[in-house]
C-alpha positions as CSV (number, residue, x, y, z in Angstrom):
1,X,44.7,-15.4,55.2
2,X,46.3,-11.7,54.4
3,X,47.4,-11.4,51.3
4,X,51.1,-11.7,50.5
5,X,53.6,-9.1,49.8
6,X,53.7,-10.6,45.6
7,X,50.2,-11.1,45.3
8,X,50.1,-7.1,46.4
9,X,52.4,-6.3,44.1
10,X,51.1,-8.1,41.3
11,X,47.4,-7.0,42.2
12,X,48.6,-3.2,41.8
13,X,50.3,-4.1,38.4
14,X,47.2,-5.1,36.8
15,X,45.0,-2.3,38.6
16,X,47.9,-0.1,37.1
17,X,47.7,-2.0,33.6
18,X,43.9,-0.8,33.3
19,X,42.7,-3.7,35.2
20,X,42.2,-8.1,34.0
21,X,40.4,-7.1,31.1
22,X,42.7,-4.5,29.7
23,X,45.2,-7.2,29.4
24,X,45.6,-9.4,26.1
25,X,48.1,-12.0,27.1
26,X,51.1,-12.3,29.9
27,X,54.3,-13.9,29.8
28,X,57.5,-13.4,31.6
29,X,61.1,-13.9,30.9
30,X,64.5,-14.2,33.2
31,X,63.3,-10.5,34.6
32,X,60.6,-9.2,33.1
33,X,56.7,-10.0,32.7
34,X,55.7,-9.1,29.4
35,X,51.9,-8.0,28.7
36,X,50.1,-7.0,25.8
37,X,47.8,-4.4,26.3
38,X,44.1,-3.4,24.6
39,X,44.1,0.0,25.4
40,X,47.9,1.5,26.0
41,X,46.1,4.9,27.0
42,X,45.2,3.2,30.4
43,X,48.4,2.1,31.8
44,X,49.5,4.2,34.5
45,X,53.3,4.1,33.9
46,X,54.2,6.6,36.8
47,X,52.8,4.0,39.4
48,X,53.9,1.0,38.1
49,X,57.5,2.7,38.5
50,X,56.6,3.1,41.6
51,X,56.1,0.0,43.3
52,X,59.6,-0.7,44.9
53,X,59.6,-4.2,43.2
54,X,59.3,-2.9,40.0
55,X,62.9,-2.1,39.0
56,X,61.5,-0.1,35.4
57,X,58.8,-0.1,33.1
58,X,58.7,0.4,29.5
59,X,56.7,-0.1,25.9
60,X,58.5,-2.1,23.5
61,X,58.1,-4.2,20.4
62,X,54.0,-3.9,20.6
63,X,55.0,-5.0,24.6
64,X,54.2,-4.0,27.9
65,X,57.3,-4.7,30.1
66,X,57.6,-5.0,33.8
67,X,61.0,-5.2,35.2
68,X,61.4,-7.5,37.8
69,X,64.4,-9.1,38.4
70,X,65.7,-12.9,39.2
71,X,62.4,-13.5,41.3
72,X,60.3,-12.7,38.2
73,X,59.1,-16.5,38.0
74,X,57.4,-16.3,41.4
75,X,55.6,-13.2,40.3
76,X,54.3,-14.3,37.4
77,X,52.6,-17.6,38.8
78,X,50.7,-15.2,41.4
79,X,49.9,-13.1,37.9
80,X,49.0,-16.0,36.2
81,X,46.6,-17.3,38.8
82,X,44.8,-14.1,39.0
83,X,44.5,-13.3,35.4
84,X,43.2,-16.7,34.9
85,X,46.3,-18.4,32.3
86,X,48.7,-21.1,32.4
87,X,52.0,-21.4,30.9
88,X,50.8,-23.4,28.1
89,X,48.7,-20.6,27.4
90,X,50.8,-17.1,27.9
91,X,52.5,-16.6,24.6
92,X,54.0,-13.3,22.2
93,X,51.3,-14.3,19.9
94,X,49.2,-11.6,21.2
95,X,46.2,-9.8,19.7
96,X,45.1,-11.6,16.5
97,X,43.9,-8.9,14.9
98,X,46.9,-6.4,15.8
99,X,49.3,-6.1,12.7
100,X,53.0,-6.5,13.7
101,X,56.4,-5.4,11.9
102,X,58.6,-8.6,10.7
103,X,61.0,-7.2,13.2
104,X,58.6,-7.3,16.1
105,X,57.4,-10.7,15.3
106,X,60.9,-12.3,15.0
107,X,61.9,-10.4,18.6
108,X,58.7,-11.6,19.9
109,X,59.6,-15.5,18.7
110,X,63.1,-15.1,20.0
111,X,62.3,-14.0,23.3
112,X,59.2,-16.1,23.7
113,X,61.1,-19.3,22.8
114,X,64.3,-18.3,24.6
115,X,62.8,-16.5,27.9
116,X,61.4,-20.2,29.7
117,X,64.5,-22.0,28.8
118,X,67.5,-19.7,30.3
119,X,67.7,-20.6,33.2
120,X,68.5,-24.3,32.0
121,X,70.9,-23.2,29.8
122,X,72.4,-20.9,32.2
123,X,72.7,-23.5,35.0
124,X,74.5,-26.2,32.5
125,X,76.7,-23.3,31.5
126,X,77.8,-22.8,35.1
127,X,78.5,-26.2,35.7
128,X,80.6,-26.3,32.3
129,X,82.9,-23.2,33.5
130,X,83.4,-25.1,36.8
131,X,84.1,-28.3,35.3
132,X,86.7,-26.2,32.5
133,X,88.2,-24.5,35.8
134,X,88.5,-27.7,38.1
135,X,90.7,-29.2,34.8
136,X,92.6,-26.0,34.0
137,X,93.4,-25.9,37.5
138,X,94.8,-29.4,37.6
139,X,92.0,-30.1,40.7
140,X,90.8,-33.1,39.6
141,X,91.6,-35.2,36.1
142,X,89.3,-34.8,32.8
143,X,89.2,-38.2,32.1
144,X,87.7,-38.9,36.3
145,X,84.1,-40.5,36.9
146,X,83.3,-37.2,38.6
147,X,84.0,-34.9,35.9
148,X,82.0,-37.2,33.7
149,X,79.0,-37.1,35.9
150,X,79.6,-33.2,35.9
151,X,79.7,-33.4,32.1
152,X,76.7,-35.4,31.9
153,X,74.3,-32.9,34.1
154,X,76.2,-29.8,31.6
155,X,76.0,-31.5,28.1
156,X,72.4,-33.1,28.6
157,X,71.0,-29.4,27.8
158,X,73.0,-28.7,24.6
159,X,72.9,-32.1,23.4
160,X,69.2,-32.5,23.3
161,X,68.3,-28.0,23.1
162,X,66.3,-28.8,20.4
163,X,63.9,-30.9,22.6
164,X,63.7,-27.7,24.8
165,X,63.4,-25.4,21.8
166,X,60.6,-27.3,20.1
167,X,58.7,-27.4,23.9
168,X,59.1,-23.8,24.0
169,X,58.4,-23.2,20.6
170,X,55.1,-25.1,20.8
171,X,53.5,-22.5,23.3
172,X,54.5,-19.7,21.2
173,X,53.3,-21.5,17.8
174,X,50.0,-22.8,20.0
175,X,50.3,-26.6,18.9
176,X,50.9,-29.9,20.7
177,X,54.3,-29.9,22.6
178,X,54.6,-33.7,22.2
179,X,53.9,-33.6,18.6
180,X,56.9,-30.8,18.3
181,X,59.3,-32.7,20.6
182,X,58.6,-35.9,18.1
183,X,59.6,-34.0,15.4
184,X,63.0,-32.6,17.3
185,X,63.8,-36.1,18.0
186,X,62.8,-37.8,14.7
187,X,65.5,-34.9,13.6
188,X,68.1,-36.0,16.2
189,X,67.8,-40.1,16.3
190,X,71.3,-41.8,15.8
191,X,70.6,-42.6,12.3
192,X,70.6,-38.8,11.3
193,X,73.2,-37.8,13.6
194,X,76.1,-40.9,13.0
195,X,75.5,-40.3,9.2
196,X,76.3,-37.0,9.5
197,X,79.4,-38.1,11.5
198,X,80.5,-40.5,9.7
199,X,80.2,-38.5,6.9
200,X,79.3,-41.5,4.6
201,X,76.4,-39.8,2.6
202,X,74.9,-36.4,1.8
203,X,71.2,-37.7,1.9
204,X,68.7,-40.4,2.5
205,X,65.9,-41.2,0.4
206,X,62.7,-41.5,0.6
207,X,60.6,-43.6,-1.6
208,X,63.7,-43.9,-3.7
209,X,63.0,-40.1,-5.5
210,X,63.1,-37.4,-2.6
211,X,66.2,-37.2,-1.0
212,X,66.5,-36.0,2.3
213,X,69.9,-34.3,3.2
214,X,72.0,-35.1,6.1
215,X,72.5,-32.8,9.1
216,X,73.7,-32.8,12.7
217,X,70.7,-31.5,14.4
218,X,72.1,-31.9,17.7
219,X,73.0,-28.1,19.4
220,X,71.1,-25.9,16.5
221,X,68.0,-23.9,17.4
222,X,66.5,-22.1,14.4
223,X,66.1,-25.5,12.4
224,X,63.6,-27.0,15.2
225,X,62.1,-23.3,15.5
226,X,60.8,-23.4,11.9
227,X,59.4,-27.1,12.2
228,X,57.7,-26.2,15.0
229,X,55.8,-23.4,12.9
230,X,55.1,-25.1,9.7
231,X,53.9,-27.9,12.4
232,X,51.5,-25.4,14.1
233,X,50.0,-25.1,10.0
234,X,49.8,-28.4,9.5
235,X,48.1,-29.2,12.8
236,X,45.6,-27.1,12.2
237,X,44.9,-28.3,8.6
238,X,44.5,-31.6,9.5
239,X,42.3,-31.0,12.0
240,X,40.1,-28.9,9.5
241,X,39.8,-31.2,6.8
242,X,39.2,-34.4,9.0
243,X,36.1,-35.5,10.5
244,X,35.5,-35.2,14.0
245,X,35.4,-38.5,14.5
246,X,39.2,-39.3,13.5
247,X,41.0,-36.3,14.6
248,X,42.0,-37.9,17.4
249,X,44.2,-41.1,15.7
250,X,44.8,-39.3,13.1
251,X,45.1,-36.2,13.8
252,X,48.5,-36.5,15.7
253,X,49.8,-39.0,12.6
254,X,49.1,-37.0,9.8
255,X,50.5,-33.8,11.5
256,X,53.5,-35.7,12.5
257,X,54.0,-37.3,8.8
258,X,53.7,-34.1,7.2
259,X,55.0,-31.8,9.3
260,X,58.0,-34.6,9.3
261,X,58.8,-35.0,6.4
262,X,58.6,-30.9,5.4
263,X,60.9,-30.3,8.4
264,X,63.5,-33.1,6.6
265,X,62.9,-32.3,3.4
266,X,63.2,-28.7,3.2
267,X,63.3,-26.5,6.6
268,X,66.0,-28.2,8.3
269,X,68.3,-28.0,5.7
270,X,66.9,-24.1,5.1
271,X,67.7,-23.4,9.4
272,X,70.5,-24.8,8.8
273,X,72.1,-23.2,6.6
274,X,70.1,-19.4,7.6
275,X,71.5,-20.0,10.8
276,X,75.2,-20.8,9.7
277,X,74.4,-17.8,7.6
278,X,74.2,-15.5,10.6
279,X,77.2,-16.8,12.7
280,X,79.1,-16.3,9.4
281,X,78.2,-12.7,9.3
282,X,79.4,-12.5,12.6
283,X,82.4,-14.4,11.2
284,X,83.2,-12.0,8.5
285,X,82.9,-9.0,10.4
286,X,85.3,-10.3,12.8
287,X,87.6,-11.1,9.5
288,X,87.4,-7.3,8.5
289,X,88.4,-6.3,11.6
290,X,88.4,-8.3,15.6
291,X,88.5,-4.5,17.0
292,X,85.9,-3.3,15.0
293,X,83.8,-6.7,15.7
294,X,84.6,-5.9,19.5
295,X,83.3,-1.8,19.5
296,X,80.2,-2.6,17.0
297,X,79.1,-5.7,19.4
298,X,80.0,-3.8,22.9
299,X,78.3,-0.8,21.9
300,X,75.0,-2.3,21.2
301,X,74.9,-4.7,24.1
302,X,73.9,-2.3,26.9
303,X,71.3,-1.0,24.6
304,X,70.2,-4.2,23.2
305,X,69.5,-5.4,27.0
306,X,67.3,-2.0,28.0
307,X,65.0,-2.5,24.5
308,X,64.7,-6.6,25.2
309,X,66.6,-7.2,21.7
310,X,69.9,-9.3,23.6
311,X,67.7,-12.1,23.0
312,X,68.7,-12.3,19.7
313,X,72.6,-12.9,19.7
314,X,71.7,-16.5,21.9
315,X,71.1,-18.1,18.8
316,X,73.8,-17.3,17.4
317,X,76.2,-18.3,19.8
318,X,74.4,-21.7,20.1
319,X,74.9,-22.0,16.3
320,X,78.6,-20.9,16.6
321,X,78.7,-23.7,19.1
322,X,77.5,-25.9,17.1
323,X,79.5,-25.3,13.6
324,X,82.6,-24.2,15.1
325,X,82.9,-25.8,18.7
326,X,83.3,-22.1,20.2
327,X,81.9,-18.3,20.3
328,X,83.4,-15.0,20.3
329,X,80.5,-13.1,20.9
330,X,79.5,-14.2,24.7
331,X,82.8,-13.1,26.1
332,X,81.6,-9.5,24.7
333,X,78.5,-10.1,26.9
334,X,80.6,-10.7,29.6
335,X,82.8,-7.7,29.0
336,X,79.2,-5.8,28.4
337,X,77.5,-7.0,31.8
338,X,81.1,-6.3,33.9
339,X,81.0,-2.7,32.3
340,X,77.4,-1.8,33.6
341,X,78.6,-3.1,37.5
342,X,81.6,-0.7,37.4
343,X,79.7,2.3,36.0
344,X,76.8,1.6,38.5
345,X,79.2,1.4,41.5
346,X,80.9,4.9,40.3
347,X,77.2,5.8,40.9
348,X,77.5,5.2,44.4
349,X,79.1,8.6,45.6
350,X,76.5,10.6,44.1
351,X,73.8,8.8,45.8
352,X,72.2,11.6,48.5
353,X,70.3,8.8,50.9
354,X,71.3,5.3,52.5
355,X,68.6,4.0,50.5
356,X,70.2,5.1,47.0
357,X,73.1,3.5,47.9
358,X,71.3,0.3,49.0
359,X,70.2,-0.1,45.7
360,X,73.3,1.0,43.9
361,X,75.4,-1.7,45.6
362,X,72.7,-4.4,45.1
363,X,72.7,-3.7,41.3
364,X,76.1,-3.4,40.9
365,X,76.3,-6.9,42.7
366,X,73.5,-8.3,40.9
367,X,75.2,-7.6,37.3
368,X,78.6,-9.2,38.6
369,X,76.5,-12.1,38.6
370,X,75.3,-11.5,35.4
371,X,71.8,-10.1,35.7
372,X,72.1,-6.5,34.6
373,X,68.5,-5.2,34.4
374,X,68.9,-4.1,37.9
375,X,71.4,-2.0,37.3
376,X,70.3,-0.7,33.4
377,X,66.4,-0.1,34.9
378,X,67.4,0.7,38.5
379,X,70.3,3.1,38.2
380,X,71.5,3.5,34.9
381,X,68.5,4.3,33.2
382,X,68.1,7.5,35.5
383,X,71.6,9.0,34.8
384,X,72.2,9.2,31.0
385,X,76.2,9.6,32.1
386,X,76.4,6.5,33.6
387,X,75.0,4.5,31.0
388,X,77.4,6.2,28.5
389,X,79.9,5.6,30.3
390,X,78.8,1.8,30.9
391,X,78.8,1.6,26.9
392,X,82.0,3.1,26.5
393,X,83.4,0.3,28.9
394,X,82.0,-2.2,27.4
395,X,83.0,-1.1,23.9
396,X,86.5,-0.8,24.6
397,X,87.0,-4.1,26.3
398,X,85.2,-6.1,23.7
399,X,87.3,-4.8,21.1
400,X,90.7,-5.6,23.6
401,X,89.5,-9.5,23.6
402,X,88.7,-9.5,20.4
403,X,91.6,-8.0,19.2
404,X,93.5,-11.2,21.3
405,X,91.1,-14.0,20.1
406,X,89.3,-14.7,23.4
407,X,86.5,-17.5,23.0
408,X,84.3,-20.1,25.0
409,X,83.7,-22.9,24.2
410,X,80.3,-23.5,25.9
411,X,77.2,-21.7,26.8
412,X,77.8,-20.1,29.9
413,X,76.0,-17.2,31.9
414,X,78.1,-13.8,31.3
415,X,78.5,-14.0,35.7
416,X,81.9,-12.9,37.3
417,X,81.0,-16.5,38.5
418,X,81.9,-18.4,34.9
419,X,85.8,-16.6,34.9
420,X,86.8,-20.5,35.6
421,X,85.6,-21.6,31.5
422,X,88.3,-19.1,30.1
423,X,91.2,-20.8,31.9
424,X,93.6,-21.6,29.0
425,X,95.1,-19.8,26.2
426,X,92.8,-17.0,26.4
427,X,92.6,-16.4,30.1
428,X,95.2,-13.4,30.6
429,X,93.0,-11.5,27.8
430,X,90.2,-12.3,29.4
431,X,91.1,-11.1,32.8
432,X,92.1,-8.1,31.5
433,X,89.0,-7.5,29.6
434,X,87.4,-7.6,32.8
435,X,89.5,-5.1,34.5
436,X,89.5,-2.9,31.6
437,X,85.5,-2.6,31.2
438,X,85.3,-2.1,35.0
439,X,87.8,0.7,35.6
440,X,87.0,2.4,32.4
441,X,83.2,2.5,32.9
442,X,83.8,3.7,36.5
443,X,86.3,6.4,35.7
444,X,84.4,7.1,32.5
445,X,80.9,7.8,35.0
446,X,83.0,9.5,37.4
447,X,84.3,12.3,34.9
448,X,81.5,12.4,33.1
449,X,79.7,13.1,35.9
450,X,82.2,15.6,37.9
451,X,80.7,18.7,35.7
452,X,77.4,17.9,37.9
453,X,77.8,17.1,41.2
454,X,74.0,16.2,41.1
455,X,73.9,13.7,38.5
456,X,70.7,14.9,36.1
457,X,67.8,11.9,35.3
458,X,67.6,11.5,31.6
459,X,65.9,14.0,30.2
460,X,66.0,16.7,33.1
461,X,66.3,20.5,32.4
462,X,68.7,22.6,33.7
463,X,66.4,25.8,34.0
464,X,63.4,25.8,35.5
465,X,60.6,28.0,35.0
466,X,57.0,28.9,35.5
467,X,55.0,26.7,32.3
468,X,51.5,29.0,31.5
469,X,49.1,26.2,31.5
470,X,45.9,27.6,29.1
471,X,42.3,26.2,28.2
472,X,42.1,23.3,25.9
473,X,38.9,24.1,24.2
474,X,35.8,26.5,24.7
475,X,33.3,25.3,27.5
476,X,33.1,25.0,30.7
477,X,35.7,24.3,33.7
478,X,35.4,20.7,35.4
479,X,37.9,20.1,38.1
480,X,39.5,17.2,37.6
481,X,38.2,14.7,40.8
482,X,34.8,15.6,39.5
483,X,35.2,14.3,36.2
484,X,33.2,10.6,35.3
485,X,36.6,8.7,35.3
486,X,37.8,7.1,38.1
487,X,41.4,6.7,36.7
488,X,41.5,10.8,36.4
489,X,39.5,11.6,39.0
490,X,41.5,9.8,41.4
491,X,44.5,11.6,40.1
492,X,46.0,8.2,39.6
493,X,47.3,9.5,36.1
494,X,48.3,12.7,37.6
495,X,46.5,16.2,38.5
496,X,45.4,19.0,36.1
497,X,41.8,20.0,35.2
498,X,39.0,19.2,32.5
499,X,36.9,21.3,30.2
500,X,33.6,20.0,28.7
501,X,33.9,22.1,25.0
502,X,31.4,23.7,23.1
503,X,33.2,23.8,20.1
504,X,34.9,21.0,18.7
505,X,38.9,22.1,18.4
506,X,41.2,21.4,20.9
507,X,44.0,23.3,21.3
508,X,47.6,22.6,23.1
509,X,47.1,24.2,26.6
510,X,51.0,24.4,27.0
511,X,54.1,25.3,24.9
512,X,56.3,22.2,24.0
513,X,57.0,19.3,21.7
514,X,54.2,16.3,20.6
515,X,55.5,13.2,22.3
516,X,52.7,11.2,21.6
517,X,49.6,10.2,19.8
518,X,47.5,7.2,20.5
519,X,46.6,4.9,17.4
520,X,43.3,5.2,18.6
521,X,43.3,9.6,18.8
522,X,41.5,10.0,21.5
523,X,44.3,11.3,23.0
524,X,47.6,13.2,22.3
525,X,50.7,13.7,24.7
526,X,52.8,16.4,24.9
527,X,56.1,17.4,26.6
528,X,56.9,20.7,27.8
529,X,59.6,23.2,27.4
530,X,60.9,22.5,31.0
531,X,60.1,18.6,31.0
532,X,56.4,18.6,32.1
533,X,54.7,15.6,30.6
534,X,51.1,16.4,30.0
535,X,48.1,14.1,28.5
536,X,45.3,15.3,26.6
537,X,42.4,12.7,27.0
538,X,39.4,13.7,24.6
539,X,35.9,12.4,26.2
540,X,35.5,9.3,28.5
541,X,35.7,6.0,27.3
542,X,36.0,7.0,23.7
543,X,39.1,4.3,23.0
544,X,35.8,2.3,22.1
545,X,34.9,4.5,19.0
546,X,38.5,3.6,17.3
547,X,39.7,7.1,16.4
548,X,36.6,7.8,14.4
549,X,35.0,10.9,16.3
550,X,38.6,12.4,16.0
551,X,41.0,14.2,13.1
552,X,44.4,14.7,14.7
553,X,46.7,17.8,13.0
554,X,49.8,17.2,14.8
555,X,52.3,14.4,14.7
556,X,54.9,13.3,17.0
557,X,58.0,15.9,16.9
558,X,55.5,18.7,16.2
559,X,56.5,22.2,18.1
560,X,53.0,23.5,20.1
561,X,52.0,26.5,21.7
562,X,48.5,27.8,23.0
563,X,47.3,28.7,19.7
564,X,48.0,26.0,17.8
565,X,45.0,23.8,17.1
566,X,46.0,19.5,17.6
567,X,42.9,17.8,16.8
568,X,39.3,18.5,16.2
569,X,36.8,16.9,18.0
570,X,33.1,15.7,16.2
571,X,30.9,16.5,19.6
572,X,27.9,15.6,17.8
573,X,28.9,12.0,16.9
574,X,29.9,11.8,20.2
575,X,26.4,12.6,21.9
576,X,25.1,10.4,19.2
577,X,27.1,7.3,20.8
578,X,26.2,8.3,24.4
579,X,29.9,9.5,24.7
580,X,30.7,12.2,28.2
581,X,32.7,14.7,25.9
582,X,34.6,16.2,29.0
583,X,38.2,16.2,28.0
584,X,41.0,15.7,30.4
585,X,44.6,17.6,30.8
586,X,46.8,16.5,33.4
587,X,50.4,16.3,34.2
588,X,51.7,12.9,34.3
589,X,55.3,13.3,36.0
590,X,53.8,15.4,39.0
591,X,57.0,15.0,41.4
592,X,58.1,17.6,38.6
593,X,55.5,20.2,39.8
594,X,55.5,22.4,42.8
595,X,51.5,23.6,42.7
596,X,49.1,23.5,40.0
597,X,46.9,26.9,39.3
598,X,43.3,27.3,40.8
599,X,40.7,27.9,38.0
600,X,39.0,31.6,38.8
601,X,35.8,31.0,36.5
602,X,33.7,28.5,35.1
603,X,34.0,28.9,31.3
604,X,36.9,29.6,29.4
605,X,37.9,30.4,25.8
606,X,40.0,27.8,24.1
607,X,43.7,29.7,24.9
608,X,42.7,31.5,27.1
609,X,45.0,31.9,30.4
610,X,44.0,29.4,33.1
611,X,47.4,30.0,35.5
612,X,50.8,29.1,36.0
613,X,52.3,25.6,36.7
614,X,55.0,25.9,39.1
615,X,58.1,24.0,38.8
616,X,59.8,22.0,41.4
């Protein structure tokens, strides 16, 4: 049987990630697959980019991300199969050993917990905004069989999300999913949830002595989130301290008992009142000032989507949900994704071939429906104009709705598609909104743009010149397919040459700015005057020694030229650890380069003139 076009795709990612072994752990979310890598120095970025699945690629949070798009799921099963995992075992938890900022961790938690579960959330959204349109519209009577059948197949999700939070929490956390579903529903039974209702009493108690406040679990995610953890913790404990022979009655009671009660006792009542904390920070900033709420919220929304960090508003418009019956900040996401599809149709005029426009249309269309990605990573991400202008848009008609009030009052996907759950007081606003973002992030992209009438990728260089490209180090010339390195000498990372030093500094072999410098400094990245990237990769196979052959004197930011030394090299530790020595320079972004120069010896002085790289 040939293979299929996904299981090609997917086969060249992980050749492209460094191969199976170079990869930690997979997950995916609504678009993306998410990796975490051993050795970042291996991935070959420009290829991945390449594959015309792959809509964008990027490092972020301590994460490898793959674009995909809305057929992301499929993908990932044919990854999964190949690499080996399941599901239950993919998770953010990543390298054990690999320290992470508080920051990364909580992004990694949110997305982890929140990417499986969207597209639940997102379908009962739709079927809300229908249901709240049908009414609106008169169509059919709120109080008919059919609407409550509709309302039914909505509400089930947000009535019982902190089932689907602690199931998706329990992967992340690596504990039993059962176990953390029994605690979300010992935290929702009727008991807990008509007291709060009623309203009767503040708190049960246990044994007479602890009590045990009273909450409406029902809706709120970060509550479930922490039992979840503290259950992974106790789980483990157990299991430690009880014999084999026990674990597996016991096991499961004891977690549930302690892990229970803790989650009653005192991290309930703490998510509760941490995530009512974070809607009412979104609360008072709207009390300062709606408009203000509107600009500070729309201007980070574009952004926040390209870096992975949207994930975190979702929980706090299910907690806004929850305490107040409404939100204020998904209508912004609407107003954000409707402000990316105007500025990437604006695009469309500037495109050269019938295959730019293809793509232009397609991602326009796509975030109308409320996946964006396409769009940001497709088209945007290219042309720094249009994504300025896409934040402007969406900046200006967040603050408009905010200024007028506008709200939802149920989870919804930000799609041209859920227009139908603003019927009511606020749907004139909202409307508006809409046509605001969209003609002001196209006419914004179209003026910004006019000064150009080739739009300019991010980054790009007006002036183009000849780059001197100059020894790295003393020693002798090795041309680059000769090297011991399949990944180099395949050119697969890009074209250049190699010298096998005598002496242990290394110099910059071109004039520009330090980009990058691998935690591990074996090698040292540098951008050029006129947007060359180049890579410096000292010895083969030396990720292994951890940095320790190596004393790096630059840092990222650092101005270069020929004569300034970056690192020194110990060649003698090397040898002693079996180590080729031969280091690599090649230029990573070749469709930048016209012709590389033709080494006219076979030694060189570190400095020393080798040719000149000419510029497309």
């Amino acid at each position: 049987m040939s293979e299929s076009n996904q299981e090609k795709v997917v086969k060249s990612i992980i050749d492209y990630l460094g191969g199976k072994e170079n990869i930690s752990n997979a997950w995916h979310c609504m678009t993306r697959l998410r990796f975490e890598i051993k050795d970042e120095s291996l991935i070959e970025e420009e290829n991945i980019k390449s594959i015309p699945e792959v809509m964008g690629a990027q490092n972020q949070n301590n994460q490898y991300q793959i674009i995909i798009g809305t057929e992301v799921e499929s993908y990932f099963e044919v990854l999964a199969s190949k690499l080996g995992i399941s599901g239950a075992e993919s998770s953010s938890n990543g390298n054990k050993g690999e320290k992470k900022s508080l920051i990364t961790m909580f992004m990694d938690i949110v997305s982890g917990v929140f990417g499986p579960i969207v597209p639940a959330i997102a379908g009962a959204g739709m079927i809300k905004g229908l249901i709240a349109g049908f009414v609106a519209l008169g169509v059919v009577s709120d109080e008919s069989q059919t609407i409550q059948v509709l309302d039914m197949l909505a509400s089930g999700v947000f009535t019982f999300l902190p089932f689907f939070i602690a199931a998706s929490a329990a992967k992340i956390f690596k504990t039993n999913q059962y176990l953390a579903i029994a605690i979300a529903a010992a935290m929702q039974y009727p008991t807990m949830t008509d007291a709060a209702a009623a309203g009767n009493i503040d708190a049960f108690h246990i044994f007479g002595l602890i009590p045990i406040p009273v909450f409406n679990y029902a809706g709120n995610v970060i509550p479930i989130i922490f039992a979840v953890f503290v259950l992974s913790y106790v789980q483990r404990w157990v299991d430690k301290v009880l014999p084999k022979v026990l674990r597996t009655v016991f096991t499961p009671t004891f977690s549930l008992f302690i892990a229970g009660l803790i989650a009653f006792i005192v991290i309930g009542p703490i998510g509760i009142h941490l995530g009512r904390g974070l809607a009412d920070v979104i609360a008072w900033l709207f009390d300062v000032s709606p408009i203000l709420a509107g600009v500070v919220v729309g201007t980070i929304r574009p952004v926040a989507i390209l870096t992975g960090l949207h994930h975190a508003m979702t929980p706090i418009a299910l907690q806004n949900f929850s305490d107040q019956g409404y939100d204020m900040l998904m209508p912004m996401m609407f107003m954000a994704n409707m402000a990316i599809a105007g500025a990437t149709l604006a695009m469309y005029r500037k495109a050269k071939s019938q295959n730019e426009r293809s793509i232009i249309v397609s991602s326009s269309l796509s975030a109308f429906l409320g996946i964006t990605e396409p769009a940001l990573f497709g088209v945007l991400t290219k042309y720094k104009r249009g994504l300025l202008a896409a934040t402007i848009g969406s900046a200006l008609a967040s603050a408009f709705i905010s200024a007028f009030g506008v709200r939802i009052y149920g989870y919804i996907l930000s799609s041209i598609f859920s227009l139908p759950a603003y019927i009511g007081e606020y749907f004139i606003f909202a409307i508006l909104g809409i046509v605001i973002a969209i003609v002001v992030a196209y006419i914004a992209a179209t003026l910004l743009s006019k000064s150009n009438e080739k739009l300019e990728p991010t980054g790009a260089k007006t002036e183009l010149r000849e780059e001197e490209l100059t020894a790295v180090a003393t020693g002798n010339y090795v041309a680059i397919d000769q090297v011991a390195d399949e990944a180099f000498a395949s050119k697969s990372l890009g074209d250049g040459y190699a010298i096998k030093p005598s002496k242990s500094e290394i110099f910059s072999p071109v004039s520009g700015k330090i980009k990058t410098v691998f935690p591990t400094k074996h090698a040292i990245g540098i951008e050029t005057n006129i947007g060359l990237e180049v890579l410096i990769h000292m010895g083969i196979e030396t990720v292994s020694l951890d940095g320790k052959p190596f004393e790096i004197l630059v840092k990222p930011g650092d101005v270069v030229d020929k004569k300034t030394q970056i690192a020194t090299m110990d060649i003698e530790e090397l040898e002693k650890n079996k180590m080729d020595i031969t280091t690599m320079v090649v230029v990573t972004n070749m469709e930048k380069v016209k012709s590389l120069p033709e080494a006219t010896k076979q030694s060189y002085s570190a400095g020393e003139k080798i040719g000149d790289i000419l510029p497309n």
